[in-house]
C-alpha positions as CSV (number, residue, x, y, z in Angstrom):
1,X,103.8,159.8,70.3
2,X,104.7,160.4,74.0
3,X,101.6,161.1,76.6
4,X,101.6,164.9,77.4
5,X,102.8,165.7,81.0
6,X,99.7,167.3,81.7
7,X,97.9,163.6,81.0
8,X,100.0,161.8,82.6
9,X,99.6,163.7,86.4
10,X,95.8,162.8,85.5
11,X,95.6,159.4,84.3
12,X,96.1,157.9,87.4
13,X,92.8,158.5,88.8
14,X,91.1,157.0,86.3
15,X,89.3,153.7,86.2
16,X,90.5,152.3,82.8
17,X,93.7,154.7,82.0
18,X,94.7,152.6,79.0
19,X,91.4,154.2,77.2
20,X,93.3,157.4,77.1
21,X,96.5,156.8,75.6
22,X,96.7,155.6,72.6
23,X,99.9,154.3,71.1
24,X,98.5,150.6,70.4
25,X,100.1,147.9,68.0
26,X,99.1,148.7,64.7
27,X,98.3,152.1,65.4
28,X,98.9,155.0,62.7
29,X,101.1,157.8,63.4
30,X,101.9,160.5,60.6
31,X,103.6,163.8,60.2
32,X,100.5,166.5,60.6
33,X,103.1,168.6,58.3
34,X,102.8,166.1,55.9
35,X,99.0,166.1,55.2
36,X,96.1,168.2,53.4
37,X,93.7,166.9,55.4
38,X,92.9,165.4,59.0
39,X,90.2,163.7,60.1
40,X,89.4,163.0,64.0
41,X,87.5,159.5,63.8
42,X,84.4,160.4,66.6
43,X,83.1,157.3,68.2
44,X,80.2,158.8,70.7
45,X,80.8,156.0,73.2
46,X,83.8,154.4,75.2
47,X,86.6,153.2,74.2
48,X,85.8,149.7,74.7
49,X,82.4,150.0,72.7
50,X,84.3,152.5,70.3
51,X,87.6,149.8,70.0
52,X,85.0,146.7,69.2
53,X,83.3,148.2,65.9
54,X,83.8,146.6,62.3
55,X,83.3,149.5,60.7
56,X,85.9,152.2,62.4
57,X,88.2,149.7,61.8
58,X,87.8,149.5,58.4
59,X,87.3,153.3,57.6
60,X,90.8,154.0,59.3
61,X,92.6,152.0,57.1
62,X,90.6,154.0,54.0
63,X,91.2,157.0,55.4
64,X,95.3,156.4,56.1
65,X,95.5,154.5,52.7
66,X,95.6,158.3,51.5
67,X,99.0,159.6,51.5
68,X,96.7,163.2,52.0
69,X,94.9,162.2,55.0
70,X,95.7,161.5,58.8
71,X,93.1,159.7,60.4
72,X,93.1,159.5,64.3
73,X,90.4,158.4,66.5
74,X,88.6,159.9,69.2
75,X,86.1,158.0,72.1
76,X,84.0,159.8,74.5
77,X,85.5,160.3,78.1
78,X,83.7,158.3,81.3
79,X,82.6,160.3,83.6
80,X,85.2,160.2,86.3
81,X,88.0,161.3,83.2
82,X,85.9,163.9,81.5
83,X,85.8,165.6,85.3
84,X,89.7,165.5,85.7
85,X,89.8,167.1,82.5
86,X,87.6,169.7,83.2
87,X,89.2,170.2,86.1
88,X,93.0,170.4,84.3
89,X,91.7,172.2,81.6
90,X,92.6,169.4,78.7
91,X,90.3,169.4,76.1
92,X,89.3,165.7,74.5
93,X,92.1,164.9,72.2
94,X,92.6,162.3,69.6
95,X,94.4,158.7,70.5
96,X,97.5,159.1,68.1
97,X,98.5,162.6,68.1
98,X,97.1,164.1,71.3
99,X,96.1,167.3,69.6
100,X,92.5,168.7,70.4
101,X,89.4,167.9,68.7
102,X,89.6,171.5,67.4
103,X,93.0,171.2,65.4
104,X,91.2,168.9,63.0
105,X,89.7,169.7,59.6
106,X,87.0,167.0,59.5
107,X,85.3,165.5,62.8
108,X,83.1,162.5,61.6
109,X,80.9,161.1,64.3
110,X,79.7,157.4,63.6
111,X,75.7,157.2,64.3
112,X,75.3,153.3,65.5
113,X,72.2,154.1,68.1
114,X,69.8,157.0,68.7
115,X,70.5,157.2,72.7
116,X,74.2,158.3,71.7
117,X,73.3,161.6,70.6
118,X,73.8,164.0,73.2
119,X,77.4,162.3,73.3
120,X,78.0,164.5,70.7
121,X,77.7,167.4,71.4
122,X,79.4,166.6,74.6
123,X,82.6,165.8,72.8
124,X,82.4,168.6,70.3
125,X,82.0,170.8,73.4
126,X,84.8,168.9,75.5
127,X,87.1,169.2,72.2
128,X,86.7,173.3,71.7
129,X,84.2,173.4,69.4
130,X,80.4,175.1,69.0
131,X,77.6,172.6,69.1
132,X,75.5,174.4,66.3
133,X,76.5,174.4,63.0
134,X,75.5,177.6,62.5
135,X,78.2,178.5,65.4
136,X,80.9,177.4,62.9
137,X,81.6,179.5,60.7
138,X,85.2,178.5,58.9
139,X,85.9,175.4,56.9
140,X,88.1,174.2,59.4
141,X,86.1,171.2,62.2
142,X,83.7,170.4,59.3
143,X,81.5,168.4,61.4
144,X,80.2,165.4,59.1
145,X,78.4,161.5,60.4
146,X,77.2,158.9,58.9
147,X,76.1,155.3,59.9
148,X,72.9,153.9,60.1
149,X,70.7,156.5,62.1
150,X,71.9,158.4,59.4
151,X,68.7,157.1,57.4
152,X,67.1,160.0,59.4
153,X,69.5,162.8,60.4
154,X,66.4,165.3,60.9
155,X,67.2,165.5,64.6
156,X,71.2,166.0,64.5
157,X,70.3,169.0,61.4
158,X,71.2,171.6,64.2
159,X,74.6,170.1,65.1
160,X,76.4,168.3,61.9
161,X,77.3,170.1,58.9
162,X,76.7,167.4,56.1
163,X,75.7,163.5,56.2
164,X,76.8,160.6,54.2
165,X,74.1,158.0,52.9
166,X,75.1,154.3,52.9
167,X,78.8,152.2,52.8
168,X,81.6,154.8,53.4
169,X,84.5,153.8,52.1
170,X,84.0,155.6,48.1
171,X,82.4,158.4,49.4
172,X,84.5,159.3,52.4
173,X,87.5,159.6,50.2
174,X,85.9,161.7,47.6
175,X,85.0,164.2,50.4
176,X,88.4,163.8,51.3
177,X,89.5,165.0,48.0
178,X,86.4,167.7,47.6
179,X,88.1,169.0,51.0
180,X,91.3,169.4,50.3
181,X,90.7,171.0,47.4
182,X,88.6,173.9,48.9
183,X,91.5,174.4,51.3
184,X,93.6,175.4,48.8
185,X,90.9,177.5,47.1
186,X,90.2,179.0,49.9
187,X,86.8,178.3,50.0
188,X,84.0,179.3,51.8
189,X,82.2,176.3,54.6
190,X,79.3,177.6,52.3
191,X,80.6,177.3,49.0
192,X,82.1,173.8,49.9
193,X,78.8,172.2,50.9
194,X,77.0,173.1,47.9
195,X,79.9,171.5,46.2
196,X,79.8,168.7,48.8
197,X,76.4,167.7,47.9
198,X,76.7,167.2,44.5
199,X,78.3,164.1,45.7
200,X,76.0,160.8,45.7
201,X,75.7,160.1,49.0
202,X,76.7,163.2,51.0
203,X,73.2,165.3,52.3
204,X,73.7,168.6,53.3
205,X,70.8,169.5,55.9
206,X,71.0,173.3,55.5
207,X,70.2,173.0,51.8
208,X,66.7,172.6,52.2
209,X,63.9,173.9,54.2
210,X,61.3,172.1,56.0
211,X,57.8,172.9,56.7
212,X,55.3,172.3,59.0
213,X,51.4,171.2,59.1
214,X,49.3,172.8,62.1
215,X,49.2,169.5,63.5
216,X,53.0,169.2,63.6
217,X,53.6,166.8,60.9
218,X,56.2,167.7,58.2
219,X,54.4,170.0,55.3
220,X,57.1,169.8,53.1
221,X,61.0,169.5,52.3
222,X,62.7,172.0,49.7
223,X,66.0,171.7,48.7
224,X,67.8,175.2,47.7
225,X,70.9,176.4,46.2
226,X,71.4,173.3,43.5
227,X,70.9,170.4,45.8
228,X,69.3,167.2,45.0
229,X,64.9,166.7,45.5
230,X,66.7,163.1,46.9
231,X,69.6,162.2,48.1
232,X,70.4,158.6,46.9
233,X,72.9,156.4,49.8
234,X,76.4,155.2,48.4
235,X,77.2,151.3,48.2
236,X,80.2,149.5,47.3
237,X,79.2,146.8,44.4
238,X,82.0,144.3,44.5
239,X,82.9,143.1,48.0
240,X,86.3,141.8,47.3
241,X,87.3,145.3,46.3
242,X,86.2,146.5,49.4
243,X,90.0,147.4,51.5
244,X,90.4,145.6,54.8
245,X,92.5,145.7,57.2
246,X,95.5,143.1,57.6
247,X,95.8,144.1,61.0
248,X,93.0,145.3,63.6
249,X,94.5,148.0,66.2
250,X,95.4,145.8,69.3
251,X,94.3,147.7,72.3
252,X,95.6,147.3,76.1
253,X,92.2,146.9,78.0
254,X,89.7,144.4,77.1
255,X,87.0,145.5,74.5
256,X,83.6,144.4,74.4
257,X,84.6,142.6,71.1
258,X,88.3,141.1,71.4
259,X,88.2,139.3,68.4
260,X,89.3,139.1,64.8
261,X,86.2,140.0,62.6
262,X,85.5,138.9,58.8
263,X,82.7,140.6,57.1
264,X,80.9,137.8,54.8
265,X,78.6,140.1,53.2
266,X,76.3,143.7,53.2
267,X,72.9,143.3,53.4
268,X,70.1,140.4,53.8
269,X,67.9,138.4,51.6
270,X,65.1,137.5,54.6
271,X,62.6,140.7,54.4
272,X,62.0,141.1,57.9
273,X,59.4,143.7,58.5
274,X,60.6,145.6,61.5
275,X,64.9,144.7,61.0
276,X,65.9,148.1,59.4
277,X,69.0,146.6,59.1
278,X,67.6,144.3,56.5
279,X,66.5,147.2,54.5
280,X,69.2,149.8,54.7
281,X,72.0,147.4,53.6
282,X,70.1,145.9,50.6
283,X,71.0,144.4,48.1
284,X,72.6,141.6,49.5
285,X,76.6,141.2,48.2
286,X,79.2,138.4,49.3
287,X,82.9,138.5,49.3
288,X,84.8,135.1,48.1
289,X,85.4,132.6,50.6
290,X,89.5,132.3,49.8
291,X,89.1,136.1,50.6
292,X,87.5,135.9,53.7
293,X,90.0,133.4,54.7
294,X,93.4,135.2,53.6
295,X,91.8,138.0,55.7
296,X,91.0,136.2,58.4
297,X,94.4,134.4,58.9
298,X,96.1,137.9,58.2
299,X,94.1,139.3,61.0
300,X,95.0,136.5,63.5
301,X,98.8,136.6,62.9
302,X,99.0,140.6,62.8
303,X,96.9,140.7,66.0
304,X,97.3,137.9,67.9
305,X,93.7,136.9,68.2
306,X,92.0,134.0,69.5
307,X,89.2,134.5,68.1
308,X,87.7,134.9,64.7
309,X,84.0,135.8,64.0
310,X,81.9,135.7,60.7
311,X,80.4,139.0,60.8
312,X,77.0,139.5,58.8
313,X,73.1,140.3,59.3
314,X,72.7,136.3,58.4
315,X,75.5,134.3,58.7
316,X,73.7,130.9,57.6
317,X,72.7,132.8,54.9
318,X,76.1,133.3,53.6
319,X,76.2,131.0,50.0
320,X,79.9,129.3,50.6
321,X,79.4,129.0,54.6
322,X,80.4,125.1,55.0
323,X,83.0,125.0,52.1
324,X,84.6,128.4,54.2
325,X,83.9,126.5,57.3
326,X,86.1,123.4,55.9
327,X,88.8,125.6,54.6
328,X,89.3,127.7,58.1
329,X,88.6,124.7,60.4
330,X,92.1,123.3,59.6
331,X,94.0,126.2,60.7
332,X,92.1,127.1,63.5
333,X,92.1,124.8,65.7
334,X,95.7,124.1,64.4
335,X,96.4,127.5,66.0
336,X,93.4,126.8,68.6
337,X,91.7,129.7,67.5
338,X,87.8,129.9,68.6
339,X,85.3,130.7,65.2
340,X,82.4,132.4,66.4
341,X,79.4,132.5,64.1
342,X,76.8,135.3,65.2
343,X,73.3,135.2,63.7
344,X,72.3,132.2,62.7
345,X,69.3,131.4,61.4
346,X,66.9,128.7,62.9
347,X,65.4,127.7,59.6
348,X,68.6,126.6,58.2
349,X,70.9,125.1,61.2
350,X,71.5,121.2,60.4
351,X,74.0,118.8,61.8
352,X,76.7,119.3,59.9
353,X,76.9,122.8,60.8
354,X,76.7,122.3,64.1
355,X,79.2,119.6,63.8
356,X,81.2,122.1,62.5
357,X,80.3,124.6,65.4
358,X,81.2,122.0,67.6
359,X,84.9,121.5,67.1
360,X,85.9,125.4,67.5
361,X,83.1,126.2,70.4
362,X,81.1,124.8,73.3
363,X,79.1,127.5,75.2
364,X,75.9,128.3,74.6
365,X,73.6,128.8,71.4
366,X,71.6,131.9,70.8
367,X,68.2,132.2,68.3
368,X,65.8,134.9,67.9
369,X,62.0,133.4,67.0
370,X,61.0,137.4,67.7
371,X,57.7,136.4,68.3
372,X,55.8,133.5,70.1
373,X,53.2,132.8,68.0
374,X,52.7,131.6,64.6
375,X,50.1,134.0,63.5
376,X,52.8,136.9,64.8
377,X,56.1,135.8,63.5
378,X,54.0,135.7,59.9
379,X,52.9,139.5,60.8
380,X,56.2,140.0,61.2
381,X,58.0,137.8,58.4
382,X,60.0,136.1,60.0
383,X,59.3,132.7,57.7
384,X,60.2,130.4,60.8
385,X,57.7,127.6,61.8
386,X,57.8,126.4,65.5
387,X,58.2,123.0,64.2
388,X,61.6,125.0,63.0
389,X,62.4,126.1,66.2
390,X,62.0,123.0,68.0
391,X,64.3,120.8,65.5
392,X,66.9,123.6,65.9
393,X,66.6,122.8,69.5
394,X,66.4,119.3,69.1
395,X,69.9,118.8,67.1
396,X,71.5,121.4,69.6
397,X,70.4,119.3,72.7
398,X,71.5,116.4,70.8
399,X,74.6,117.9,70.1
400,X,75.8,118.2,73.2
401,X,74.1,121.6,74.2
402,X,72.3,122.1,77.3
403,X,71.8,126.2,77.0
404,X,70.0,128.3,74.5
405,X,69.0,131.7,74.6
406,X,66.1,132.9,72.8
407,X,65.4,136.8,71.3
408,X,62.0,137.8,71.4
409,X,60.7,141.2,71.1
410,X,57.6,143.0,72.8
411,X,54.6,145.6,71.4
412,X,55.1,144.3,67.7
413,X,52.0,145.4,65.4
414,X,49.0,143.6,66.0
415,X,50.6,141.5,69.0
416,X,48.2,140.2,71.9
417,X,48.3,138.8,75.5
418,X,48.2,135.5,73.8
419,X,51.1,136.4,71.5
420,X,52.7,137.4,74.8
421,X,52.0,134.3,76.5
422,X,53.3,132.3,73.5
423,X,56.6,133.7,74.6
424,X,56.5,131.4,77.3
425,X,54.5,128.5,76.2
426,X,57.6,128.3,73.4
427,X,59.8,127.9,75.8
428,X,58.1,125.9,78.0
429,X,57.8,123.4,75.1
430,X,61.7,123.7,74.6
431,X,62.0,122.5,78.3
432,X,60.0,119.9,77.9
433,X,61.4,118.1,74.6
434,X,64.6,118.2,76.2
435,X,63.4,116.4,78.7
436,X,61.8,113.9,77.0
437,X,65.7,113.5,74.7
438,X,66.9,109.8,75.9
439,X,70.6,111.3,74.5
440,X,70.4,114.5,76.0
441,X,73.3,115.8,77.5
442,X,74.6,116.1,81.0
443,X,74.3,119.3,82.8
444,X,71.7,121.6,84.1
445,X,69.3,122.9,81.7
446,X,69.1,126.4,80.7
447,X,66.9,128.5,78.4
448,X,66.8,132.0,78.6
449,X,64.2,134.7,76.7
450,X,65.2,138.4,76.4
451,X,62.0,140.4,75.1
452,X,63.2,143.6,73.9
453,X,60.8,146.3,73.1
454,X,59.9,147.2,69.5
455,X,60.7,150.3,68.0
456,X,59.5,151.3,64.8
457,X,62.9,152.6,62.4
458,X,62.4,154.2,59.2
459,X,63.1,152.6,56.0
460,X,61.2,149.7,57.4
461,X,57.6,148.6,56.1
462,X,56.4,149.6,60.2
463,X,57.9,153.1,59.9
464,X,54.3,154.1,60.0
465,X,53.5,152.1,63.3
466,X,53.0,153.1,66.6
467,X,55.0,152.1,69.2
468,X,53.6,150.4,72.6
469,X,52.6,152.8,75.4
470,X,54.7,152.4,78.3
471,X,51.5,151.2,80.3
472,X,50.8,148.8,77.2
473,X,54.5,147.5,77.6
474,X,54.4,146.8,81.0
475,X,51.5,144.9,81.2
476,X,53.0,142.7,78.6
477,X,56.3,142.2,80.6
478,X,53.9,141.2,83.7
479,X,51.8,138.9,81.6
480,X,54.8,137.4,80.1
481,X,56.0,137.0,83.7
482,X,52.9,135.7,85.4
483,X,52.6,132.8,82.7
484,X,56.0,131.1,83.6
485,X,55.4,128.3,85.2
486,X,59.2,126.9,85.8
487,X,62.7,127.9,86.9
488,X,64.1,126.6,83.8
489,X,63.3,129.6,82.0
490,X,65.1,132.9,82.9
491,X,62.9,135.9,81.2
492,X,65.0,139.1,81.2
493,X,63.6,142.4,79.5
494,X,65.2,146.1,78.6
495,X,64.3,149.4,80.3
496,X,60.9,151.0,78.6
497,X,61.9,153.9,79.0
498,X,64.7,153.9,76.3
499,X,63.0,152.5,74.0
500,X,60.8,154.9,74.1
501,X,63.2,158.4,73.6
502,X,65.0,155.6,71.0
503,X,61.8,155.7,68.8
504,X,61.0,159.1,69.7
505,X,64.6,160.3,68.3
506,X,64.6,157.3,65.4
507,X,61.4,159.3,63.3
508,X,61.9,162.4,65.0
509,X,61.9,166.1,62.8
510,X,64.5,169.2,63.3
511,X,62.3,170.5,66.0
512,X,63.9,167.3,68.1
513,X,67.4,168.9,67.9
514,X,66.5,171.7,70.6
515,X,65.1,168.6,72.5
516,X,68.3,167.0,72.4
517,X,70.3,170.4,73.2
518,X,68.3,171.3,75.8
519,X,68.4,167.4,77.3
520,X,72.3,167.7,77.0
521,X,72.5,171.1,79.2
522,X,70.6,169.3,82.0
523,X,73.5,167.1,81.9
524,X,71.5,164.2,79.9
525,X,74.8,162.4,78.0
526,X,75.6,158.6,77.9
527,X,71.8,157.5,77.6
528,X,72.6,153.9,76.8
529,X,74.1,153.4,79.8
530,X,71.5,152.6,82.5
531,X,73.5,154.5,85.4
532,X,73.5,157.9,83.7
533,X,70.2,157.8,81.6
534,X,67.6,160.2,83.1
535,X,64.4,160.3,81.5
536,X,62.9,162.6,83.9
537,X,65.6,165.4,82.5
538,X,64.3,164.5,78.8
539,X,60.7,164.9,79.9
540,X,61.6,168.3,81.2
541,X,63.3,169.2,77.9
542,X,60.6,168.1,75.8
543,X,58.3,170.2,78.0
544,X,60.4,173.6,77.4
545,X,60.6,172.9,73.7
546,X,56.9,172.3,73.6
547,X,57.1,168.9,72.2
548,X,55.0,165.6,73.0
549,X,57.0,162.5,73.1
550,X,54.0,160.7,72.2
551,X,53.5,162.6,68.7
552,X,56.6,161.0,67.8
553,X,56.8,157.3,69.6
554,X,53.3,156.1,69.8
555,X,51.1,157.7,67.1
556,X,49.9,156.1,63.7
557,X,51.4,157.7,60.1
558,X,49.0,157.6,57.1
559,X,50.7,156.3,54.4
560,X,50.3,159.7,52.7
561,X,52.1,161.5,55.2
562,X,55.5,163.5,54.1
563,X,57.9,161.7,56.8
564,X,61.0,163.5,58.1
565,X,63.6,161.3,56.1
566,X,61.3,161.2,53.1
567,X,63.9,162.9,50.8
568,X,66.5,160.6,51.3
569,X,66.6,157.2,48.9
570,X,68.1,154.0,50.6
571,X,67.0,152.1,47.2
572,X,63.9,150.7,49.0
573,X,60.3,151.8,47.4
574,X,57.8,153.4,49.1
575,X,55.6,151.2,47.4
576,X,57.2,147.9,48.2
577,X,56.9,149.2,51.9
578,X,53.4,149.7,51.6
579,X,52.6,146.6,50.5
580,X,54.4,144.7,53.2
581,X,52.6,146.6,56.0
582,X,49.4,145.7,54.4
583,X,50.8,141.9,54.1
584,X,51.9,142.5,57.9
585,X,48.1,142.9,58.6
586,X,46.8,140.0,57.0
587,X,49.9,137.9,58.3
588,X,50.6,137.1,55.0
589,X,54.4,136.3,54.3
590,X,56.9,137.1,51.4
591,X,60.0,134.2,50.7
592,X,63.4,135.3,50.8
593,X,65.3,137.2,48.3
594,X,66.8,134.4,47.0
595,X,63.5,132.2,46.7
596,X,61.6,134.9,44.8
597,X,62.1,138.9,44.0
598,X,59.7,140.9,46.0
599,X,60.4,143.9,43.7
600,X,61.9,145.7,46.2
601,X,63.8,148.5,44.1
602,X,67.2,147.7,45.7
603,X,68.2,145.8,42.2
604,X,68.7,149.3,40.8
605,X,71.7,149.9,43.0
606,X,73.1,147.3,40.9
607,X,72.1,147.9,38.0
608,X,70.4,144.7,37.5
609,X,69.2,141.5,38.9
610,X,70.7,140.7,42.6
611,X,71.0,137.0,41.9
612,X,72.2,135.3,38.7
């Protein structure tokens, strides 16, 4: 497709213009004449953050697979190219055709983080089209999301028309089909999402009608009109049916990711209490290790790649690691191609994997303990011992490695200043085994801790937790601080502030979305990004909706309480929840999936046991 005239008098004065204009290698391009149905790809970021996820990637190629469907993608604007297009009257526009958001049937918005939701209806608003759903009144821009803040969509009700629940790629295309059917029916937007959420998977918010309590706590959800009491999410069973892409879309600019990804498996056998990660992609399912490496190679050669990384919750965790390790190792660094192996796990990193490591990469090595005492990493079932943590250390330092960084987070349940202090003191004993290595290696020493702060998610066994005060934060991050006692650790923490709207918006209720409406109208858009996030304009909205923050981020749930996502079914019990917040108390720990069934529920979703 050839760049408009109109863009290309503007593009110069932006900072990145190549985020604008499509037409990358490996790019789709139909005939619009050609298809029932298209679908505008939302990614509510920039293109570089868009451009680096797994899963767009993979839902484009679904999507285009269907000789009915034209998939094109759309990123949000920065700020200095959204102005020139106010300015020139463009509206936002999809990547491969250049038509406006508004020409499309479908505009699926992918919900990765909370603080990304007032992109949303920036784009919808840049691209032609009403915010509210109840604004649009045709079938045509259907606005749909899924992802995994989709757990709890209470807070986007206002704004999306329908959510999908769980792994996309079966139920996006029997949308698809669902769609392009009412178009030549001529249905109603109505009459198509009562047939919509018949669909496993799909939850269609105006269907039912929520309640209140006088102390603001949700009464009671009621679905209407045929839906589902609960809406159960979608997975895919067998992995290596799952379609994949032979070749990633190569872009112009640098991404955040620029890399080749293979994705060794959904979901995690490790239980831990506040990773809602953990619990929203269970049961855990592998694809075959010849798979992963055709895929991989196929990636590499259509792309031109220099990288390739195992993508996964777990990665150690993956069943076939070293036998896929020895098959790839041959042709990578034949081709001197990097292998990059995110999330490892501390309790099983040995020599031989590092060995491995080794041969394709020598920068640093990152582990997250979480916590920096035993009593709290058992709270938080983490089933890693510090004598764990410093023979991890040990065979990296021995190994060659002279930097490690370390993931901790702040405000778990039941944490201390002594629990804070152990941050430290962990490290400090790092430091000082490698200094006491006779082999260690050459080079300056460095061991960096990053203490996020904790935010309960839902669908986790602390959705009923409160989170930290901001008072009760910061003293943490200035007791944490005053105990370091060398320059050989580098502590770095995130903003308290966005934690807090993150938790506030993660087990928020439909009263939220005027919150977020209101906080978008003040000009509140790219939160995640530090330069444009302005929590004093989402104080002021919560104050003209009437709401508390605090109600929402920092108070306790009884266990009896009817919680906002509380009609949607991610497989997980209630019950098994339950019991692991009351083990979290008594820092009591539960082994791995694979070790022993905690009687989780998620073996339902497939049909049986989730390990032979």
């Amino acid at each position: 497709m050839r760049i408009p005239t109109e863009l290309e008098r503007i593009l110069l004065q932006a900072q990145k213009p190549a985020r604008y204009i499509g037409g990358e290698v490996n790019s789709i391009v139909k005939d619009a004449a050609q298809v029932d149905v298209r679908f505008a790809f939302c990614f509510p970021d920039t293109y570089e953050v868009g451009m680096s996820h797994l899963g767009m990637k993979i839902l484009y190629k679904v999507l285009n697979d269907l000789p009915n469907c034209w998939c094109e993608r759309v990123f949000a604007p920065w700020l200095d190219f959204e102005e020139q297009m106010k300015q020139n009257e463009i509206p936002l526009y999809a990547l491969e055709s250049f038509d406006p958001l508004n020409a499309f049937d479908i505009v699926g918005f992918t919900l990765q983080y909370e603080l990304s939701y007032t992109n949303i209806l920036n784009m919808l608003d840049l691209g032609g089209i009403p915010v509210l759903a109840k604004d649009r009144k045709g079938l045509r821009n259907l606005v749909v999301a899924r992802g995994p803040c989709a757990c709890n969509p209470e807070p986007l009700a206002d704004f999306v028309d329908l959510f999908m629940l769980g792994e996309g790629e079966e139920v996006l295309v029997e949308l698809i089909d669902l769609y392009a059917e009412a178009k030549k029916q001529d249905l109603t937007k109505e009459a198509f999402l009562k047939r919509a959420a018949q669909i496993q998977g799909v939850y269609v918010p105006s269907l039912y009608d929520v309640s209140y309590n006088e102390d603001g706590t949700v009464q009671a959800i009621t679905p209407r009109d045929g839906a589902p009491e609960k809406v159960k999410k979608r997975i895919i069973h067998d992995m290596d049916s799952v379609p994949y892409p032979e070749g990633f879309i190569v872009p112009f600019i640098q991404t955040v990711h620029d890399r080749a990804m293979i994705e060794l498996m959904r979901g995690c056998i490790r239980g831990c209490r506040f990773c809602q990660a953990g619990f929203l992609y269970r049961p855990l399912r592998e694809k075959s290790a010849e798979l992963l490496c055709s895929q991989g190679k196929a990636l590499c050669e259509n792309g031109g790649f220099e990288e390739i990384s195992l993508s996964s919750l777990s990665t150690s965790d993956y069943s076939q690691l070293e036998p896929l390790l020895d098959t790839f190792m041959d042709y990578t660094q034949q081709h001197h191609i990097n292998l990059s192996l995110p999330s490892l796990r501390i309790d099983n990193f040995s020599d031989e994997l590092l060995e491995k490591i080794a041969k394709v990469r020598k920068s640093g090595l990152t582990f997250a303990p979480e916590a920096g005492t035993q009593r709290l990493r058992d709270v938080i079932n983490k089933n890693v011992s510090e004598e764990e943590i410093m023979q991890t250390c040990r065979i990296a330092f021995e190994g060659g490695y002279s930097t490690v960084k370390l993931y901790f987070m702040l405000g778990l349940p039941t944490e201390t200043l002594d629990d804070v202090a152990g941050i430290v003191q962990l490290g400090q004993r790092i430091v000082d085994m490698y200094y006491s290595l006779s082999g260690r290696p050459r080079g300056k020493l460095s061991v960096s801790i990053s203490a996020s702060t904790f935010v309960p998610k839902p669908f986790t066994p602390f959705q009923w937790e409160p989170q930290d005060t901001r008072e009760m934060i910061e003293q943490k991050q200035k007791h944490m601080l005053d105990s370091t006692t060398t320059r050989k650790i580098r502590l770095s923490w995130h903003k308290v502030d966005t934690s807090i709207l993150e938790a506030v918006l993660a087990r928020g209720d439909r009263r939220l979305g005027a919150v977020i409406l209101s906080a978008w109208k003040r000009g509140c858009y790219f939160d995640s990004w530090d330069e444009n996030f302005f929590y004093d304009r989402w104080l002021e909205a919560f104050a003209e909706c009437g709401l508390d923050p605090a109600f929402y981020a920092s108070r306790r749930r009884e266990f009896t309480e009817v919680l906002p996502w509380s009609h949607l079914d991610y497989g997980v019990s209630d019950k098994f929840l339950q019991r692991e917040n009351e083990k979290a108390k008594q820092a009591a720990t539960t082994p791995n999936c694979r070790l022993n069934c905690a009687g989780c529920g998620a073996n339902q979703l497939v049909g049986g046991k989730c390990f032979g």
